[in-house]
N, C-alpha and C positions, 0 to 999 in steps of 0.2 A: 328357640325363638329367633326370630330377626330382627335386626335392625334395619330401617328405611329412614333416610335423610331428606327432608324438604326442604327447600329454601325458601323463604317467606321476608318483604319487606316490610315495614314500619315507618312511614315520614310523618315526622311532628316537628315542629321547632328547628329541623335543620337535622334531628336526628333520624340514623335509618338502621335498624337491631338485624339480626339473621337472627330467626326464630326459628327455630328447627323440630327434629325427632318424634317419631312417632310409632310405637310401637305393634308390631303387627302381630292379630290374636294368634294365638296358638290352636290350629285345626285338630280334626279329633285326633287323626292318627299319632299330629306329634306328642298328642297329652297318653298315649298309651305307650310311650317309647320307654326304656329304661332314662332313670336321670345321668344327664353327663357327669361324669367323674373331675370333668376339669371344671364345671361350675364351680363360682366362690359361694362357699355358705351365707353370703350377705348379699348375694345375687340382687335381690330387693330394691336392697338401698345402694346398689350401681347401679341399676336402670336408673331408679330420681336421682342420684347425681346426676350421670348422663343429660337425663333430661332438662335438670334444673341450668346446669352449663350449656346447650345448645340453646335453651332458650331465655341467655343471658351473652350470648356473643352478640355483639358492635359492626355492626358491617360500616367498614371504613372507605369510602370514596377514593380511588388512587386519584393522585395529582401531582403537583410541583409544588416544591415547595423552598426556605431558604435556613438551610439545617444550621446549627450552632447556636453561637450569644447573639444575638438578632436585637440586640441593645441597639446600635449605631443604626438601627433602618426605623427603630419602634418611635414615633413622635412623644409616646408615653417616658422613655428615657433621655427624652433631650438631646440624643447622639452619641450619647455615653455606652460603655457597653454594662453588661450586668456583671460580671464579676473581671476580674485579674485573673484568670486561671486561663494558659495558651493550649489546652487541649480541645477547648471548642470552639475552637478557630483556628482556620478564617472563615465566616460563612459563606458557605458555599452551596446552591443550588441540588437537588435532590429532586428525584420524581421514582414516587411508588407507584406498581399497578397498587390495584383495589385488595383488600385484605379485611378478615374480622379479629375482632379482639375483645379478650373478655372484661367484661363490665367491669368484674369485683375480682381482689384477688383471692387467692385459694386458701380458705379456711381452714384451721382444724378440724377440725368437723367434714370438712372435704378429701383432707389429706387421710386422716383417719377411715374414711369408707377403702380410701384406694391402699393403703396400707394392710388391711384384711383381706380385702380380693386378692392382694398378691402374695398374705404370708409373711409381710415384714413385721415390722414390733413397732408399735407407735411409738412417734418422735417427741423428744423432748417431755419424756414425763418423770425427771426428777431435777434434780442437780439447779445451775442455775437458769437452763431457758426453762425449767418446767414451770417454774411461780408466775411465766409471763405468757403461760398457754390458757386456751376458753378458746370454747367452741365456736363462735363468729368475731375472730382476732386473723390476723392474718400467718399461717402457718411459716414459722422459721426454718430455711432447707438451705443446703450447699447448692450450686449448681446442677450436680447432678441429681441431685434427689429431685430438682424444679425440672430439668429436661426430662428425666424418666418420667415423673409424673404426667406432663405434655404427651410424651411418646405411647403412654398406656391409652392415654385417652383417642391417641389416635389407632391403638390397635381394635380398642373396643367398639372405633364408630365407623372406621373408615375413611376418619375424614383426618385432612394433613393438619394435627397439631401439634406445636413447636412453641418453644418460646419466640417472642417475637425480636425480630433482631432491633438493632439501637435505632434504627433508622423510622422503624415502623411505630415503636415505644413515642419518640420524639413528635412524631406526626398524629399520633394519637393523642399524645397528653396536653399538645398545642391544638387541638380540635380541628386536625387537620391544618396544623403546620401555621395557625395564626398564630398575633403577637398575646402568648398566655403567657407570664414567668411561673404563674404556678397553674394547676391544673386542678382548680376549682369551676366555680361558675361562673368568673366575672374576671377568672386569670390574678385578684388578688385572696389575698390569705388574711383571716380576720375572725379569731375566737370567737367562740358562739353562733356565727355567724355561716361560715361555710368552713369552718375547722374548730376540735373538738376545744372544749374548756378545759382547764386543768383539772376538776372536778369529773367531767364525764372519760379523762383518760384513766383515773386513778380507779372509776368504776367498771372500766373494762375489763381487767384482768385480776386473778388474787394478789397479784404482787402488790396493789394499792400505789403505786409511783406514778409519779407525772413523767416520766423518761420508760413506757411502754408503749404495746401496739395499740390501737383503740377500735372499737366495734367497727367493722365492715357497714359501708353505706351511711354511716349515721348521720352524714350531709350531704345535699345535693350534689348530680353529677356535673362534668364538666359539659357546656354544649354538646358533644357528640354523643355524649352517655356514658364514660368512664369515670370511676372513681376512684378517689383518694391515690392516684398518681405519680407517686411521690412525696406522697404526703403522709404515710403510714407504714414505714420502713423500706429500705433498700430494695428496690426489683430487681431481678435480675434478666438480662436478654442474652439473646444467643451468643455475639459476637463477642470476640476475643478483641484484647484492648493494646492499641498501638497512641501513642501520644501525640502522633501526627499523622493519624489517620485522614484527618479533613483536608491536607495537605494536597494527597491522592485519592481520595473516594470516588468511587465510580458514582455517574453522576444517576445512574438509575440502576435503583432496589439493590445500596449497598448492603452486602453481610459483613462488613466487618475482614480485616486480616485472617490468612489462611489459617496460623498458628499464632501461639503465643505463648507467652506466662500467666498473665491475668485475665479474667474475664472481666465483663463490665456492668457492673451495676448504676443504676439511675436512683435520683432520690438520693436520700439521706435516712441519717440513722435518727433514731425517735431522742433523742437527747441537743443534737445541732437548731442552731436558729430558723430561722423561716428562710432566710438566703439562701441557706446548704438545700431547702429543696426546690429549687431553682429547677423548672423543664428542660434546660440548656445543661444541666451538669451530669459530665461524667468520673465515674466514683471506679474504682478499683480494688478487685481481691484476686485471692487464688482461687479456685475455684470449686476446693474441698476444705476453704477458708483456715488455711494455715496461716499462722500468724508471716506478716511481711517483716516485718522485724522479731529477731532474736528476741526467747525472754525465756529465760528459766522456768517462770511459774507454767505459760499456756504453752501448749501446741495449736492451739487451734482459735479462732475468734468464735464469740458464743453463737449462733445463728439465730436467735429471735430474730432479729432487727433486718435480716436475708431473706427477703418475701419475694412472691412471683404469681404471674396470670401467664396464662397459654394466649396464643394466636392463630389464624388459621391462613392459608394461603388458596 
């Protein structure tokens, strides 16, 4: 079988999706072939993920835009900045080409299909991230587990998928780099309302806690059409993390420092207040999340709360 890629737009509201994939019948001869040996036994259900993911990417408008705490520009803060924290700053001027990115992020239930096609052992199913897994939650992974999975997707379709770097994250979850602090529908945060209840968090997972992930999509997107942004544990993007990166960032389609120690996660962890998920804050780990500080008891931070979506270029 093959794969053919289409690109198709969508304008409504200011939104515009990359709708894609399409799978092409199989003619008689190739139905009399012998079956591939490197087929995955769940062939099936990687086409509809495939499918389900190409026609749930964002196609994001390149622009300029003014990256960081954007407090001191926004009339909504009075001139103030939005936090104390001198890693996203100073703001400084940014311009993407055009990019897509995906809607929602990667489920268990997603992670899971692509974990069979490739022969690994599904994640987190005991110990303590297992009580915080279910199938449209957002799948808890190190970086690399989030980059491989991006890379699979792009071996499978052809098309360049990566995590998307900080720059790209930022422009997206501000709906294209406006004044959003959070990356709802209205850029504020307000239970029941466009973020979950304490009640429909504790229903989302067996663990039954208010400090877990909460069902995918369960409120509206933000203007461009992403969800829960930051708002549904830690994402992770490509770039490796410098503290004075905005210092010197190149002013177009930064990736981030060549090396590093840490990688960078956006968002916050499902336990922090509504400020820690601030569109402007950048978060930091290792990036097979060994603990940053010494501790006898772990090696490692648990990874529910390390979530990710793919991007495309």
């Amino acid at each position: 079988m093959e794969w053919r890629t289409t690109v198709m737009s969508r304008s409504s509201a200011g939104i515009v999706s990359v709708v894609a994939l399409a799978l092409t019948a199989c003619d008689d001869s190739e139905s009399n072939q012998a079956p591939d040996v490197n087929e995955p036994a769940n062939q099936q259900a990687v086409e509809a993920l495939i499918q389900k993911t190409m026609d749930n990417m964002v196609f994001v408008e390149g622009g300029s835009f003014e990256m960081g705490d954007f407090g001191p520009i926004d009339p909504k803060a009075e001139g103030l900045p939005y936090t104390t924290d001198t890693d996203n700053k100073p703001l400084h001027t940014v311009t993407l080409d055009s990019y897509s990115i995906a809607a929602h992020q990667v489920s268990y239930a997603d992670y899971d299909i692509y974990s069979e096609a490739t022969g690994r052992e599904k994640i987190n199913t005991e110990g303590f991230d297992g009580k915080y897994r279910a199938p449209d939650v957002p799948a808890g992974v190190d970086w690399y587990q989030a980059r491989d999975y991006c890379q699979w997707l792009a071996e499978q379709t052809g098309v360049s998928f990566a995590l998307p770097t900080e720059a790209q994250w930022e422009y997206a979850a501000r709906s294209r780099g406006g004044f959003y602090p959070f990356a709802t529908n209205d850029g504020l945060l307000e239970r029941g309302r466009n973020f979950p209840t304490l009640d429909e968090v504790r229903e989302s997972t067996p663990a039954n806690e208010i400090i877990s992930p909460h069902t995918i999509a369960l409120y509206p997107s933000n203007p461009l059409g992403t969800y829960q942004m930051g708002t549904n544990g830690f994402e992770w993007v490509s770039d490796w993390y410098d503290e004075n990166y905005y210092n010197h960032s190149p002013k177009k389609n930064p990736k981030g420092p060549d090396a590093g120690e840490f990688k960078v996660r956006r968002g916050s962890s499902f336990g922090e207040t509504g400020r820690a998920k601030l569109t402007i804050n950048r978060r930091i780990a290792y990036p097979n999340l060994s603990i940053t500080q010494p501790n006898p008891a772990l090696t490692k931070e648990p990874s529910y709360d390390s979530t990710f979506r793919c991007a495309t270029n």
